[in-house]
PDB file of N, H, CA, C and O in Angstrom:
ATOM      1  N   UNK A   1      -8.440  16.249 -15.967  1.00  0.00           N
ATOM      2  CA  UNK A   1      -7.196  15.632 -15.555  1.00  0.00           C
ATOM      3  C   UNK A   1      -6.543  14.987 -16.774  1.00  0.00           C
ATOM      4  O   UNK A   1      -7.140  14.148 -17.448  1.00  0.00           O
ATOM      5  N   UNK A   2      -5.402  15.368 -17.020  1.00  0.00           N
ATOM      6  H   UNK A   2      -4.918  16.050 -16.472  1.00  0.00           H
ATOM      7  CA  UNK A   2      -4.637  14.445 -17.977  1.00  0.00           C
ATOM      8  C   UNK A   2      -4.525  12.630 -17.913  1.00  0.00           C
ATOM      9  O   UNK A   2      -4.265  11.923 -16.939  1.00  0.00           O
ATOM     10  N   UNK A   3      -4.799  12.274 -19.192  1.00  0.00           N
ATOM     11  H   UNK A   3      -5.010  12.848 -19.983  1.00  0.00           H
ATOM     12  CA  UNK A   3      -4.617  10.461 -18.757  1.00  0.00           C
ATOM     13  C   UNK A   3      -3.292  10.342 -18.593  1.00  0.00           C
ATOM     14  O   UNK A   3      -3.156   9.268 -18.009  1.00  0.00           O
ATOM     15  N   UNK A   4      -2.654  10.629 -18.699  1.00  0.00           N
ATOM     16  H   UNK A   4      -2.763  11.502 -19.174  1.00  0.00           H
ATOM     17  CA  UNK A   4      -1.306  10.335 -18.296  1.00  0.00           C
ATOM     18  C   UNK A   4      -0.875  10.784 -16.967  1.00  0.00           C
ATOM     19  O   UNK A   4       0.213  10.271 -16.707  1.00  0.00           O
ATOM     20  N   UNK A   5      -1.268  11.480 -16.103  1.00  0.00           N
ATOM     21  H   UNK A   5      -2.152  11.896 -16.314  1.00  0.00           H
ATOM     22  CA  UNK A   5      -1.322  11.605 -14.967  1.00  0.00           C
ATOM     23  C   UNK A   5      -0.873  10.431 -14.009  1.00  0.00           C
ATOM     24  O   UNK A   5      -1.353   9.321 -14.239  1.00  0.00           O
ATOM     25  N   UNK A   6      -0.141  10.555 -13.129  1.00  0.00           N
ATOM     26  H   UNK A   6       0.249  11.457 -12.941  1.00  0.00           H
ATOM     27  CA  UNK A   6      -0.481   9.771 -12.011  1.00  0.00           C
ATOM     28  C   UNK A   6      -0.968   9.689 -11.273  1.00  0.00           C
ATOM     29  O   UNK A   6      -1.366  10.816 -10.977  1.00  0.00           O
ATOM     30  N   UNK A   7      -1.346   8.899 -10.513  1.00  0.00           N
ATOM     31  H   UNK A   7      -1.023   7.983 -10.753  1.00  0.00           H
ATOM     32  CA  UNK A   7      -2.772   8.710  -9.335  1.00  0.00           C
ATOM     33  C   UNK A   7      -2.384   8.155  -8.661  1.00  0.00           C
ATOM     34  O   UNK A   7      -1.816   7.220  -9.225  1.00  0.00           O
ATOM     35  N   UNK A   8      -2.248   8.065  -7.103  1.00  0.00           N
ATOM     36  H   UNK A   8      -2.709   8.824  -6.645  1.00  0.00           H
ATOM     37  CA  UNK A   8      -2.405   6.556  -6.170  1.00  0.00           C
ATOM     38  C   UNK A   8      -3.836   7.084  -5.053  1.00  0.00           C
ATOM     39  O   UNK A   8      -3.774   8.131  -4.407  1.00  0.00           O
ATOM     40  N   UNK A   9      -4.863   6.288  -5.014  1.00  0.00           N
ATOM     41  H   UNK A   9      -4.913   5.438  -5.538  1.00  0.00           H
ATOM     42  CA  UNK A   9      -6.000   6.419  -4.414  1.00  0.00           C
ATOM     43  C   UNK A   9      -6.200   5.012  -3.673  1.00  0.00           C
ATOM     44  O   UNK A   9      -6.104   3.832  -4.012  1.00  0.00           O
ATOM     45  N   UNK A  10      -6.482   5.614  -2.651  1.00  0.00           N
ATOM     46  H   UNK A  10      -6.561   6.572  -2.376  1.00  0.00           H
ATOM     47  CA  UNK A  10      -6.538   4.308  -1.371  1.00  0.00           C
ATOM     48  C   UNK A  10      -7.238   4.062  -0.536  1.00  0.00           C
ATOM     49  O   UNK A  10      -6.897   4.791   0.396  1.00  0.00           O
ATOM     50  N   UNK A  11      -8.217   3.347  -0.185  1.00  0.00           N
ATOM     51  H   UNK A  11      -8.494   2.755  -0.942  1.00  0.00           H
ATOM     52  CA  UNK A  11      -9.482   2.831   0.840  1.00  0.00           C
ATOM     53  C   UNK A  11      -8.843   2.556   2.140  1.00  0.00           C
ATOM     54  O   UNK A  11      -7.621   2.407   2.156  1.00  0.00           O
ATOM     55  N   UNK A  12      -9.386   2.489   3.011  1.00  0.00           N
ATOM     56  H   UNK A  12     -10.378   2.610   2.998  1.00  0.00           H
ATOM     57  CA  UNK A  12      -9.320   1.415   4.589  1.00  0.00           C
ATOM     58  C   UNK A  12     -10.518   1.597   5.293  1.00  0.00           C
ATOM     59  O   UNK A  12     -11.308   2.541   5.293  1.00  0.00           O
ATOM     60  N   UNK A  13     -10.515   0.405   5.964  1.00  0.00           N
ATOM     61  H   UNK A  13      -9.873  -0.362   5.964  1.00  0.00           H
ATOM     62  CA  UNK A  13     -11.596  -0.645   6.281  1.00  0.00           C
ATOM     63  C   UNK A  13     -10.983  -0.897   7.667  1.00  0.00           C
ATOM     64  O   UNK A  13      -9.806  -1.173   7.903  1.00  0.00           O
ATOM     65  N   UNK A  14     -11.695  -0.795   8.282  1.00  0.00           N
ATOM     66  H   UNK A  14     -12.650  -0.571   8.090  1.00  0.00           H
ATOM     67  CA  UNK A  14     -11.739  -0.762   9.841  1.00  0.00           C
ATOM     68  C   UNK A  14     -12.326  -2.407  10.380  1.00  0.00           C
ATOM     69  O   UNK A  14     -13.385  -2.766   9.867  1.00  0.00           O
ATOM     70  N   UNK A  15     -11.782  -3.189  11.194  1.00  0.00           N
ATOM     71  H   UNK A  15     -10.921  -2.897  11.611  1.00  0.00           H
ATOM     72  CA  UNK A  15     -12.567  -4.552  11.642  1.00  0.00           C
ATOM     73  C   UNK A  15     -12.412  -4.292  12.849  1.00  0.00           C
ATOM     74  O   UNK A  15     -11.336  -4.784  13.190  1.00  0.00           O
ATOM     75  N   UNK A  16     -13.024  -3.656  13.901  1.00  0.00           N
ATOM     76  H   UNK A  16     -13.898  -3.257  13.624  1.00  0.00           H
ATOM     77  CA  UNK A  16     -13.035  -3.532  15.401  1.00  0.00           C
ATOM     78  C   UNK A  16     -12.839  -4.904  16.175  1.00  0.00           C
ATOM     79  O   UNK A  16     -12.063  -5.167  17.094  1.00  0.00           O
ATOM     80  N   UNK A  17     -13.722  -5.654  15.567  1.00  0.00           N
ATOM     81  H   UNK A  17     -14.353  -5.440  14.820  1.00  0.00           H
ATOM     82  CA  UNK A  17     -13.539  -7.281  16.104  1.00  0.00           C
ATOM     83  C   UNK A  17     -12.375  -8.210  16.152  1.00  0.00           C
ATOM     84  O   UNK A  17     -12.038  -8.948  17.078  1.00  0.00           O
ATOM     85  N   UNK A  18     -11.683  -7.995  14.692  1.00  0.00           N
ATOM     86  H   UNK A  18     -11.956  -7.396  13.940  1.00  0.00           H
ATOM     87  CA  UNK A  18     -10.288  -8.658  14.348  1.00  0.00           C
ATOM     88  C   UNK A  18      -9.103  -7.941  14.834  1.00  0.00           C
ATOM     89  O   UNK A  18      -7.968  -8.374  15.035  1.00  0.00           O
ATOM     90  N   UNK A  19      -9.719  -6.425  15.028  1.00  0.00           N
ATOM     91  H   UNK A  19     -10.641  -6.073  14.864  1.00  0.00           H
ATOM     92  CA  UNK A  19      -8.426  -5.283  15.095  1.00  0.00           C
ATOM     93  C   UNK A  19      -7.751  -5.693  14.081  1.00  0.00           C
ATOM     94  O   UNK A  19      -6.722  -6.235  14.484  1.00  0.00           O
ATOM     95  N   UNK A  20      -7.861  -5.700  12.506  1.00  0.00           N
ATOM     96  H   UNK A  20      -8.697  -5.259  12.178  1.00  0.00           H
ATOM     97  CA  UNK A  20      -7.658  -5.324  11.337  1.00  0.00           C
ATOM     98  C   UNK A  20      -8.060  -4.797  10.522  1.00  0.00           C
ATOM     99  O   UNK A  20      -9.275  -4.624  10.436  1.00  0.00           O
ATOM    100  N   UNK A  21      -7.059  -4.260   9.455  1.00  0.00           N
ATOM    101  H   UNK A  21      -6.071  -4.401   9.525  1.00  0.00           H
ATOM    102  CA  UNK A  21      -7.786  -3.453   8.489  1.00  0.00           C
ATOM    103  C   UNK A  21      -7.347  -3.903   7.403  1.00  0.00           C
ATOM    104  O   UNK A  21      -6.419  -4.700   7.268  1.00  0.00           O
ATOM    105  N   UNK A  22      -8.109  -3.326   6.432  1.00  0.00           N
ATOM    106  H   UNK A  22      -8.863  -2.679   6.541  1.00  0.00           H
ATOM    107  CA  UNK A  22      -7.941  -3.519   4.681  1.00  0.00           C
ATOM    108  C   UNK A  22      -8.008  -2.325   3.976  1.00  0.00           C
ATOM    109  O   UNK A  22      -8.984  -1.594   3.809  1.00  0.00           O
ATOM    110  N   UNK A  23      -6.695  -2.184   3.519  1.00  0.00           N
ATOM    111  H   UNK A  23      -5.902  -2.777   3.654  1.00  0.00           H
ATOM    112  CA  UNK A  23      -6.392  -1.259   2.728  1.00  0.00           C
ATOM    113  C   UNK A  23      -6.153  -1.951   0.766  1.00  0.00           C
ATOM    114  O   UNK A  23      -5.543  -2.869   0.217  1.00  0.00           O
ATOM    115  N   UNK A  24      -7.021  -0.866   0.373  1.00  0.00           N
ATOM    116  H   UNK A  24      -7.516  -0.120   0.818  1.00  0.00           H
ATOM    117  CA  UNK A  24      -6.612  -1.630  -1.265  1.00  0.00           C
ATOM    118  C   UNK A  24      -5.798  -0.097  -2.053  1.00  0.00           C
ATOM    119  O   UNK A  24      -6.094   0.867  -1.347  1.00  0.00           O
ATOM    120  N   UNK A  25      -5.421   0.089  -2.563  1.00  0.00           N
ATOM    121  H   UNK A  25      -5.181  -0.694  -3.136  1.00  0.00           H
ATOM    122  CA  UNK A  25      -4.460   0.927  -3.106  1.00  0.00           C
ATOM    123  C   UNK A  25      -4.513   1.204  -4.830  1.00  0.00           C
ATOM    124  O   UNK A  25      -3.445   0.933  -5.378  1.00  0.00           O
ATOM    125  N   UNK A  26      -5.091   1.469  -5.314  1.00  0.00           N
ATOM    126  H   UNK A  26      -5.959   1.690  -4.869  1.00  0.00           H
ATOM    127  CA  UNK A  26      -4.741   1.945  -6.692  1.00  0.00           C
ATOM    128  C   UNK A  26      -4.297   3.180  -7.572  1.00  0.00           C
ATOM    129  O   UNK A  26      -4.658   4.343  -7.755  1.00  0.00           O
ATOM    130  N   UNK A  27      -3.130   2.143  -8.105  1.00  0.00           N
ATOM    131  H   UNK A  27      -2.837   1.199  -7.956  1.00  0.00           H
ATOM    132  CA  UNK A  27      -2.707   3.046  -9.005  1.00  0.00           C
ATOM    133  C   UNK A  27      -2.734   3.534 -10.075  1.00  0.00           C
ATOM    134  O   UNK A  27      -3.433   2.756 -10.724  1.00  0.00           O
ATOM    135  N   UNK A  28      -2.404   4.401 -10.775  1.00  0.00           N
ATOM    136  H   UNK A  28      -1.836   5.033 -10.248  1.00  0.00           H
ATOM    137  CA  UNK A  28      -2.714   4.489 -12.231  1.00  0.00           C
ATOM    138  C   UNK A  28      -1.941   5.675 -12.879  1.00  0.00           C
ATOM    139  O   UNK A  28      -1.409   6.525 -12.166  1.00  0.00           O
ATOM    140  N   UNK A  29      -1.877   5.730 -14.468  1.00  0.00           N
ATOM    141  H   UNK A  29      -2.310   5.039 -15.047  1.00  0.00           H
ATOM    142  CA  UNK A  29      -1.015   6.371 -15.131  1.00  0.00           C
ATOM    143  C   UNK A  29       0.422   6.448 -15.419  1.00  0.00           C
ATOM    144  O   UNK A  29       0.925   5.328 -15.516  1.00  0.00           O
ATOM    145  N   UNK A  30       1.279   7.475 -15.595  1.00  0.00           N
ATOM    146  H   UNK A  30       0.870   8.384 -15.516  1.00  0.00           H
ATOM    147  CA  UNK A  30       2.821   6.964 -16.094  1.00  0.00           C
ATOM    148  C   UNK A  30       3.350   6.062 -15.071  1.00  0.00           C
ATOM    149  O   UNK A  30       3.693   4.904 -15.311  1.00  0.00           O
ATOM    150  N   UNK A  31       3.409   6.636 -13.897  1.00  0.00           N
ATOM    151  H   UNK A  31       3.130   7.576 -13.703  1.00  0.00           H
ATOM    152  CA  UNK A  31       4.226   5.802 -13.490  1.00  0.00           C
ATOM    153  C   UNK A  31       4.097   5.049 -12.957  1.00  0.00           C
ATOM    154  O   UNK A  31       4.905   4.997 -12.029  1.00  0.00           O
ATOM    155  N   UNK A  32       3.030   3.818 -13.021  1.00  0.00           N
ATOM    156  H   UNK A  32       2.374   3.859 -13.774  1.00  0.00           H
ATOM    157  CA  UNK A  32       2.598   2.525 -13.237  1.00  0.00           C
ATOM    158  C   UNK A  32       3.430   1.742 -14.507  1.00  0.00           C
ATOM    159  O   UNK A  32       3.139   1.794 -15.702  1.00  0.00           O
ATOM    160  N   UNK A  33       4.432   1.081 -13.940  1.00  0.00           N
ATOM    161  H   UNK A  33       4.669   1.039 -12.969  1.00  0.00           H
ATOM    162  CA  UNK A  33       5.046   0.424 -14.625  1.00  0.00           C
ATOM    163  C   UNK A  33       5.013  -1.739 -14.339  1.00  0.00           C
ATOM    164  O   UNK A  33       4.940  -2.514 -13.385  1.00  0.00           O
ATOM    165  N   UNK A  34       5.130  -1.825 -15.958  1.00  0.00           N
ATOM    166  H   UNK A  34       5.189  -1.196 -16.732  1.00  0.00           H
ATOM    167  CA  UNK A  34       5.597  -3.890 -15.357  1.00  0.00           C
ATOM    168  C   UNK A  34       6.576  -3.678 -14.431  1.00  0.00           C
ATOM    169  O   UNK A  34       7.316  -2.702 -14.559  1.00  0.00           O
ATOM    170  N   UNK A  35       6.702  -4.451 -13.499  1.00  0.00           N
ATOM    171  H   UNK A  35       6.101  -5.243 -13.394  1.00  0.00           H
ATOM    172  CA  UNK A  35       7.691  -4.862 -12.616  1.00  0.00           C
ATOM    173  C   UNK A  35       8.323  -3.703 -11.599  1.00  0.00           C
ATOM    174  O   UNK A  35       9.444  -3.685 -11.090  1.00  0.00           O
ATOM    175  N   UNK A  36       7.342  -2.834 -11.483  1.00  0.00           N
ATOM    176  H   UNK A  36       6.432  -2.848 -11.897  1.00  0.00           H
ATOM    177  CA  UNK A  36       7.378  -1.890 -10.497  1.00  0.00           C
ATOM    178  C   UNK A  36       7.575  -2.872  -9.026  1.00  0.00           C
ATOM    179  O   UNK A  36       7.203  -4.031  -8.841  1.00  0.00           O
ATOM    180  N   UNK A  37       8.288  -1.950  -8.102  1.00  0.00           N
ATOM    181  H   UNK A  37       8.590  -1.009  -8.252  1.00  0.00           H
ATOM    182  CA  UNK A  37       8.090  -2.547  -6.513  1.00  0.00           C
ATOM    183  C   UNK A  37       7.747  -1.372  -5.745  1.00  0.00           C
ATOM    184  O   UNK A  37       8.323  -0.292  -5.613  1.00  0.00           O
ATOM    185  N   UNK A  38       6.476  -1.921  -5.184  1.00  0.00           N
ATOM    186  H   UNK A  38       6.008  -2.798  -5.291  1.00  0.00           H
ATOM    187  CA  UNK A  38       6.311  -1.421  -3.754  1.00  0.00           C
ATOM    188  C   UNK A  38       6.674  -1.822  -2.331  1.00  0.00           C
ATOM    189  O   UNK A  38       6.780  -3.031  -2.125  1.00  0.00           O
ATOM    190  N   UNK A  39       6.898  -0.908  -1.233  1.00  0.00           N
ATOM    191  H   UNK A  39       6.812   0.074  -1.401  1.00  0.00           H
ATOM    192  CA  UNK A  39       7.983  -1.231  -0.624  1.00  0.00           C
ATOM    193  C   UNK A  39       6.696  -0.637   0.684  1.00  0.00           C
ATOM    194  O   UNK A  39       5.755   0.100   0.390  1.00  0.00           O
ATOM    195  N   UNK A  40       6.990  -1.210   2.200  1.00  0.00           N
ATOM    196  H   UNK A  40       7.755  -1.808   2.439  1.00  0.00           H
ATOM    197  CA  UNK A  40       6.106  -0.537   2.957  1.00  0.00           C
ATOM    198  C   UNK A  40       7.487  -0.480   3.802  1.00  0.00           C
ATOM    199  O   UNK A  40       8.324  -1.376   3.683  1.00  0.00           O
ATOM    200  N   UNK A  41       7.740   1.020   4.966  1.00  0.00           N
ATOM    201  H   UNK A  41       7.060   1.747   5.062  1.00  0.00           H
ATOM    202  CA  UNK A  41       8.537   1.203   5.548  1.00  0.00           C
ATOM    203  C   UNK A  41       9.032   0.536   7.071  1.00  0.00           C
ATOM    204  O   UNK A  41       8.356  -0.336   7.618  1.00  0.00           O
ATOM    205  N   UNK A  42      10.134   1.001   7.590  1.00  0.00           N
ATOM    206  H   UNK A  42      10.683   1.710   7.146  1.00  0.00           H
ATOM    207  CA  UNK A  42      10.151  -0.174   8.482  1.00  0.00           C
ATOM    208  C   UNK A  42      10.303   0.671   9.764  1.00  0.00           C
ATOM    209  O   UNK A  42      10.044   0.312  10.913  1.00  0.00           O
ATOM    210  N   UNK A  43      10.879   2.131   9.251  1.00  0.00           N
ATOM    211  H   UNK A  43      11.090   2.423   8.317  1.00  0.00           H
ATOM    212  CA  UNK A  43      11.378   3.044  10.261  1.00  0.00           C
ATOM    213  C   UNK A  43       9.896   4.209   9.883  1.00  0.00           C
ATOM    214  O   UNK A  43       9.192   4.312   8.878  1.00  0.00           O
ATOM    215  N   UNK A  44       9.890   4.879  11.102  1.00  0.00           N
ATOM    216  H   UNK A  44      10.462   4.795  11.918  1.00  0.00           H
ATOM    217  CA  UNK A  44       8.652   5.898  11.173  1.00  0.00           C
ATOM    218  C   UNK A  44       9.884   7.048  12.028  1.00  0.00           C
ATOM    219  O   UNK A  44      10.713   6.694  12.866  1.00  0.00           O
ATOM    220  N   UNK A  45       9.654   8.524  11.476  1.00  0.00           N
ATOM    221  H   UNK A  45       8.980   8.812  10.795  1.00  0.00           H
ATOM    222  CA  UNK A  45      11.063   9.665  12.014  1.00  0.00           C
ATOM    223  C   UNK A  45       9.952   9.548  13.592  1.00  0.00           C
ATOM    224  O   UNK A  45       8.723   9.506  13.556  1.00  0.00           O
ATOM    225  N   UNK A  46      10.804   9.517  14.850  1.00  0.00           N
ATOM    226  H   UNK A  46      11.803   9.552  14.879  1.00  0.00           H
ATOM    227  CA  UNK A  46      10.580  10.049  16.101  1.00  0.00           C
ATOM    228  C   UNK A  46      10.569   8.686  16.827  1.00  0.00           C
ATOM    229  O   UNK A  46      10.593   8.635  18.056  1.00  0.00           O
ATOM    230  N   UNK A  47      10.541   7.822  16.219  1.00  0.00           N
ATOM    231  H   UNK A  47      10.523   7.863  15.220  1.00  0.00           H
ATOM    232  CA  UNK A  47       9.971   6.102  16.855  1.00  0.00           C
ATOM    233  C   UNK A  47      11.380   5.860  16.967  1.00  0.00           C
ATOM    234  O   UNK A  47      11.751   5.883  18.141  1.00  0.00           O
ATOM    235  N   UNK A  48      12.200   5.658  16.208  1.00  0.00           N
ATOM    236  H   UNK A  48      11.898   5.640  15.255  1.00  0.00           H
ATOM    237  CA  UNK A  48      13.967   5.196  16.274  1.00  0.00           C
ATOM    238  C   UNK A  48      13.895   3.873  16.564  1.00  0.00           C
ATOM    239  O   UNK A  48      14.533   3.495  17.547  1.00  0.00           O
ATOM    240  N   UNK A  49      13.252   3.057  15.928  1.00  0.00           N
ATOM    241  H   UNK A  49      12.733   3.363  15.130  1.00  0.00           H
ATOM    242  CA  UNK A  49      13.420   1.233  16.547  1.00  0.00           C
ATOM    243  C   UNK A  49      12.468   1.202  14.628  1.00  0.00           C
ATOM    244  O   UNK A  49      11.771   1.952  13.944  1.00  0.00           O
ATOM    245  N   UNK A  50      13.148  -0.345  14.538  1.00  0.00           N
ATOM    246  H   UNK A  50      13.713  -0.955  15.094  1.00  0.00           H
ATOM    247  CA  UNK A  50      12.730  -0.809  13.362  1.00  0.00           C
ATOM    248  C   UNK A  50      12.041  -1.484  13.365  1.00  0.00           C
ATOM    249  O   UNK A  50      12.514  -2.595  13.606  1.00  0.00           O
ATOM    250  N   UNK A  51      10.303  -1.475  13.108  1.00  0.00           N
ATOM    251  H   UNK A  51       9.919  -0.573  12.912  1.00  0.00           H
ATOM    252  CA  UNK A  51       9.290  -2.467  13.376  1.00  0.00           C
ATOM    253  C   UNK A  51       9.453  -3.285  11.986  1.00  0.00           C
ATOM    254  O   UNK A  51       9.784  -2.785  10.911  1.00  0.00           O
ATOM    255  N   UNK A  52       9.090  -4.921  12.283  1.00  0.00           N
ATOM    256  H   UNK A  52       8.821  -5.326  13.157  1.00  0.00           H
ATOM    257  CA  UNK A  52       8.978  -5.981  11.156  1.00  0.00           C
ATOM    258  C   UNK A  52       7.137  -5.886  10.902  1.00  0.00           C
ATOM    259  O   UNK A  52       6.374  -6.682  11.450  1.00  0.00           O
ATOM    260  N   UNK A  53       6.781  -5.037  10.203  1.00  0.00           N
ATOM    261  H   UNK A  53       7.401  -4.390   9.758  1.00  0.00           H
ATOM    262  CA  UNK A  53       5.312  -4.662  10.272  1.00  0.00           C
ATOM    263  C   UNK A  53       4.572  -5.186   9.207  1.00  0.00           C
ATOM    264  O   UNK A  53       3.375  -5.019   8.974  1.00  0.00           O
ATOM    265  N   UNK A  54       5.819  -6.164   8.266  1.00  0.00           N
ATOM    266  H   UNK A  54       6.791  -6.300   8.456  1.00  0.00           H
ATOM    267  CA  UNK A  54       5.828  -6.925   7.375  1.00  0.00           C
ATOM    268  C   UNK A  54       4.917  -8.495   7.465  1.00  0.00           C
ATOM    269  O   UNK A  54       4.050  -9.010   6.760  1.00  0.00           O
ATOM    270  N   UNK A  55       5.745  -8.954   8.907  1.00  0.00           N
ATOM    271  H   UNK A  55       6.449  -8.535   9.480  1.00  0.00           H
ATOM    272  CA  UNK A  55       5.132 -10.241   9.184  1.00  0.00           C
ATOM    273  C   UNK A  55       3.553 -10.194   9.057  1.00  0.00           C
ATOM    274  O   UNK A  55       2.805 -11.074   8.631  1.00  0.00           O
ATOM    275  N   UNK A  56       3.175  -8.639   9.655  1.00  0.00           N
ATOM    276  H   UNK A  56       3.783  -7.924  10.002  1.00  0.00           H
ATOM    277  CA  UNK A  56       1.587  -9.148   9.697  1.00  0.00           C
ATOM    278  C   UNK A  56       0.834  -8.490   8.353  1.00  0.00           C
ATOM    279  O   UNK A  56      -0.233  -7.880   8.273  1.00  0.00           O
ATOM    280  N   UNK A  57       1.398  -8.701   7.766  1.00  0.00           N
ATOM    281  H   UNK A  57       2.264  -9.196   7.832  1.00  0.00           H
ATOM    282  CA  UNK A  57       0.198  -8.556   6.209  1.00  0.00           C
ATOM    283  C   UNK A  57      -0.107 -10.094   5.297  1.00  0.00           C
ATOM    284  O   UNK A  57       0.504 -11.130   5.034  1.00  0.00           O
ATOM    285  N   UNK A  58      -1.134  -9.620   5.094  1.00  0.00           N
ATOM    286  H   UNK A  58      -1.630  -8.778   5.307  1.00  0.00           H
ATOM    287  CA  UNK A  58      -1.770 -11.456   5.026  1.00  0.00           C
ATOM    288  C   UNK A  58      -2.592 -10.971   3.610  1.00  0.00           C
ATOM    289  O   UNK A  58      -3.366 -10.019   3.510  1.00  0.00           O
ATOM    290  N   UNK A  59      -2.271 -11.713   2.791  1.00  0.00           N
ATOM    291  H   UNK A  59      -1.643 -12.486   2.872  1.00  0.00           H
ATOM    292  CA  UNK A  59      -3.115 -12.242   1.423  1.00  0.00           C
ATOM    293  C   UNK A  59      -3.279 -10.869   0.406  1.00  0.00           C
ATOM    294  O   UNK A  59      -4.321 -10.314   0.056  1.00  0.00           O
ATOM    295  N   UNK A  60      -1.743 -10.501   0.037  1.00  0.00           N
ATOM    296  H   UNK A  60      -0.897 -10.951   0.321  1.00  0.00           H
ATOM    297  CA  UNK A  60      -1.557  -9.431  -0.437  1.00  0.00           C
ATOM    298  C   UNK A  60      -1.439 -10.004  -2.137  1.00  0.00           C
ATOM    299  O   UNK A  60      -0.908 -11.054  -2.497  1.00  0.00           O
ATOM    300  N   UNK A  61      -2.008  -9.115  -2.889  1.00  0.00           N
ATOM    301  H   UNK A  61      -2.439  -8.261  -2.597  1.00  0.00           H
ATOM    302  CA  UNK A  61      -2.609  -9.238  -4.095  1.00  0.00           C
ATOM    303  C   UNK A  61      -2.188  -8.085  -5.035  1.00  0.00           C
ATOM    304  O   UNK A  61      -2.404  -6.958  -4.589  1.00  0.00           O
ATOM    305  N   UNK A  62      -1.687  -8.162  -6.120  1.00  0.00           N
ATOM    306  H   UNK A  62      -1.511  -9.077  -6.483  1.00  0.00           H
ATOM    307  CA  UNK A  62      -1.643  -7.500  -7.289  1.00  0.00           C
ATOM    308  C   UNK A  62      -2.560  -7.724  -8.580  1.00  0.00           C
ATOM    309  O   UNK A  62      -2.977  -8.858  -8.814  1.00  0.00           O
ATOM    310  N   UNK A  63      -2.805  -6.896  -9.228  1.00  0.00           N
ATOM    311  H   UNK A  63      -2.466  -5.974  -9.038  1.00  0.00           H
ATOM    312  CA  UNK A  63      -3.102  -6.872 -10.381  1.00  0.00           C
ATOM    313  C   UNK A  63      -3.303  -6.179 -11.378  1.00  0.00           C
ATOM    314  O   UNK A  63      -3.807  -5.068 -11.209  1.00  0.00           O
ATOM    315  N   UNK A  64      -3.039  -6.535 -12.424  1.00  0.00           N
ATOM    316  H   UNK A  64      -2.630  -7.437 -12.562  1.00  0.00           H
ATOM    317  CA  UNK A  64      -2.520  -5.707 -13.425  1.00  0.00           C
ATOM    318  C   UNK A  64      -3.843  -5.570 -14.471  1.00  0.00           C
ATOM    319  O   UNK A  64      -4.546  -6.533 -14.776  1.00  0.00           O
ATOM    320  N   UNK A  65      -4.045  -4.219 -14.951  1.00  0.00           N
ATOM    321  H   UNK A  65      -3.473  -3.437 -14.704  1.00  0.00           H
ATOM    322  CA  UNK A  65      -5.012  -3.682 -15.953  1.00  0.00           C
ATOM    323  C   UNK A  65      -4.594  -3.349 -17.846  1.00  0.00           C
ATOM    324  O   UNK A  65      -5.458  -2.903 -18.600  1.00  0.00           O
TER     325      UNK A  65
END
């Protein structure tokens, strides 16, 4: 694989008890940039209503390599 490549590789974690999950996300290569934004969506095509799916993410973390 080229190092310059891009990558996004991503886990989830199942909590049956909490009915939550943990997803960690990494990225890597060009287009990993400073001051990049990630964005999570609000609309899903066939659903037609705009969920705030925002409110429930809790103790979201970056970090930089």
């Amino acid at each position: 694989m080229d190092s310059t490549a891009s990558a996004a590789n991503y886990s989830v974690v199942i909590d049956p008890k909490t009915l939550e999950i943990t997803v960690s996300l990494l990225l890597s290569g060009e287009a990993v940039t400073d001051g990049m934004i990630l964005t999570i969506p609000n609309w899903v095509a066939g659903d037609y209503d705009f969920e705030p799916y925002g409110r429930d993410l809790f103790e979201v973390t970056a970090i930089g390599h």
